[in-house]
Structure formats: structure tokens, C-alpha cells
N, C-alpha and C positions, 0 to 999 in steps of 0.2 A: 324403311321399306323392308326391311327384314321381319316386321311384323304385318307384311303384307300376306294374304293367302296362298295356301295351293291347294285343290286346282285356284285358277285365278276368278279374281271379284270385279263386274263390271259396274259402273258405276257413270251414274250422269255429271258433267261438271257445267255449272255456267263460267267458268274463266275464257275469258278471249283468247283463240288460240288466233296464231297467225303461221304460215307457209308460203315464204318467196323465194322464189325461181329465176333467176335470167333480169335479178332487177326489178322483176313484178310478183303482186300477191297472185297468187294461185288459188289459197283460200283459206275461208275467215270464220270463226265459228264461237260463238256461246254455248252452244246448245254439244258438243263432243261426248264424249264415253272417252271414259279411262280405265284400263285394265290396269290391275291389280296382281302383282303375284309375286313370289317371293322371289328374291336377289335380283330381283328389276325394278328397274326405277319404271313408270308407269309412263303405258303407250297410250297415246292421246289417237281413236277413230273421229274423224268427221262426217259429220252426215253430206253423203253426196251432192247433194241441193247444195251446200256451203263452198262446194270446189269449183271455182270460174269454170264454165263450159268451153273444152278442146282441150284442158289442161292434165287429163288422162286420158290415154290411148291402154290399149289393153296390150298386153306382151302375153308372149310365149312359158308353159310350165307352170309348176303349184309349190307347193309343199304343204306339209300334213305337221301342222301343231297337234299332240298327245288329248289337248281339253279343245282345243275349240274346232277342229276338221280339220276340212283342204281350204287353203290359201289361193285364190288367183292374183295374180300380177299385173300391176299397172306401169307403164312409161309415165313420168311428169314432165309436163313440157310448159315452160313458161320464158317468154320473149325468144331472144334465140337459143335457150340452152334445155337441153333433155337431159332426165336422167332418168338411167334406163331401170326397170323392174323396182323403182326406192318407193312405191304405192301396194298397199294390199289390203285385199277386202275378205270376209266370206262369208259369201253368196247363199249357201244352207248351210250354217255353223251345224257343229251339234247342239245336244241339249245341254238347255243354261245360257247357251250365246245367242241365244235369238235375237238378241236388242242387238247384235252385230251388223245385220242384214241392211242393207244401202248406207254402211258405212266404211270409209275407207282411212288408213294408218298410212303415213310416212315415216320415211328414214330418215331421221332428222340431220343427219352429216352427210347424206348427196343432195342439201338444201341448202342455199347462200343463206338460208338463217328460218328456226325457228323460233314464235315465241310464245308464251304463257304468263299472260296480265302484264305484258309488256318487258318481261326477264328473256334474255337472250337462253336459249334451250342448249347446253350440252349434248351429245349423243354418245348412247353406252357405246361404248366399246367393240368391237369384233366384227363387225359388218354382216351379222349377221340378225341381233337383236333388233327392235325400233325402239330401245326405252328413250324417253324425253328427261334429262338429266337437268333440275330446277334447285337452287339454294332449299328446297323446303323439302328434298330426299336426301339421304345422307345412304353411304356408300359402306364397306365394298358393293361393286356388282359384278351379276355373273358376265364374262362376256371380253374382258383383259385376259393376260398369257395368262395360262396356267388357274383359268376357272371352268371349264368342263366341262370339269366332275361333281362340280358340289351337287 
């Protein structure tokens, strides 16, 4: 991943991604976008059509990534467990992220489990990244004590 881009590279994946919640899938996708970019391991968007209906609620607040805009925030909520703002999409990226638009990124550690072609998903570090951490990214990534800066 360290030969991954910046700004970041979006990309089609057909791998089967999976997202469960509270015991249940949430949602299930071939058809996802993976970003790309350097000292991250790459964040898996799903196309909204792929996420079970009621299983995003919309939360409060944004933030503003440097390449791709403002960020809205999602609740996921599946069986009985919520987790709050671990969903985000944007809505009019900038330019270059247009293929972002009706798709939404989780956090893969306020998730009873992600996967990718069937491999249980790591999650970077810091609670603040969404990278999906798979045997086929090798590390360091940003997002542990004392990464920043880089």
C-alpha cells in the first residue's frame, strides 16, 4: 500500500465484500469502489442499493477530506445493535470522486465483522481512518500512535 497514490485512486472491485451488525448482514456487495491512497490500506464504498433497507439512518455533522469534500454520516443499525456515525458517504464529492456518489464506506471495527472474498477484515487503527486491513496489504499504516505526521 505504500505504492498506493496521493491524491487517492478509485477503483471498481468485483470481490464480495460482506458487513454484519447485531448478528445480521447489513450488506453485501461485488460490485464496491476501493480507494486508494497512500499509508492506507484501502477503504471498500458500497453502492447503496447493496446496504439492507433501514440499516442507515443519517447522523448529525461532516467532515471535510483534503481530495474527496465533505463527508455525511450515517448510524448502522442492524438487529439490535447501532453504531453510531461508523457509515459515510459523499454526496457531491469533488472532482475525480464522482464514482463516490450513492455510495457509502464503513468502519470496519464498530462492525461484529468485516469481509473481503471471505477473509475476516482488520481495521486500521485510530478510529478515525476506514482502511479494511486484508493479508494482501502489508503495513505500516497511518493511523497507530505516533503516525500523524507522516
Amino acid at each position: 500500500m505504500w505504492d498506493y497514490p496521493r491524491p487517492p485512486r478509485v477503483e471498481p472491485s468485483t470481490e464480495r465484500v460482506e458487513v454484519w451488525l447485531g448478528g445480521v448482514l447489513v450488506a453485501a456487495s461485488t460490485r464496491s469502489l476501493r480507494v486508494l491512497e497512500t499509508s492506507h490500506p484501502p477503504s471498500y464504498y458500497l453502492p447503496l442499493d447493496d446496504v439492507t433497507p433501514g440499516a442507515l439512518r443519517p447522523a448529525e455533522g461532516s467532515t471535510w477530506c483534503e481530495f474527496k469534500g465533505a463527508a455525511t454520516y450515517f448510524d448502522v443499525l442492524g438487529g439490535d445493535a447501532v453504531a453510531p456515525r461508523a457509515a459515510w458517504g459523499y454526496p457531491t464529492p469533488s472532482p475525480g470522486f464522482e464514482a463516490l456518489v450513492g455510495h457509502v464506506a464503513v468502519m470496519p471495527g464498530a462492525m461484529d465483522r468485516c469481509l473481503v472474498d471471505g477473509e475476516e477484515v482488520l481495521p486500521q487503527e485510530g478510529g478515525f481512518y476506514g482502511g479494511w486491513i486484508t493479508s494482501r496489504v502489508v503495513g505500516p499504516f497511518k493511523g497507530g500512535p505516533g503516525t500523524r505526521g507522516w
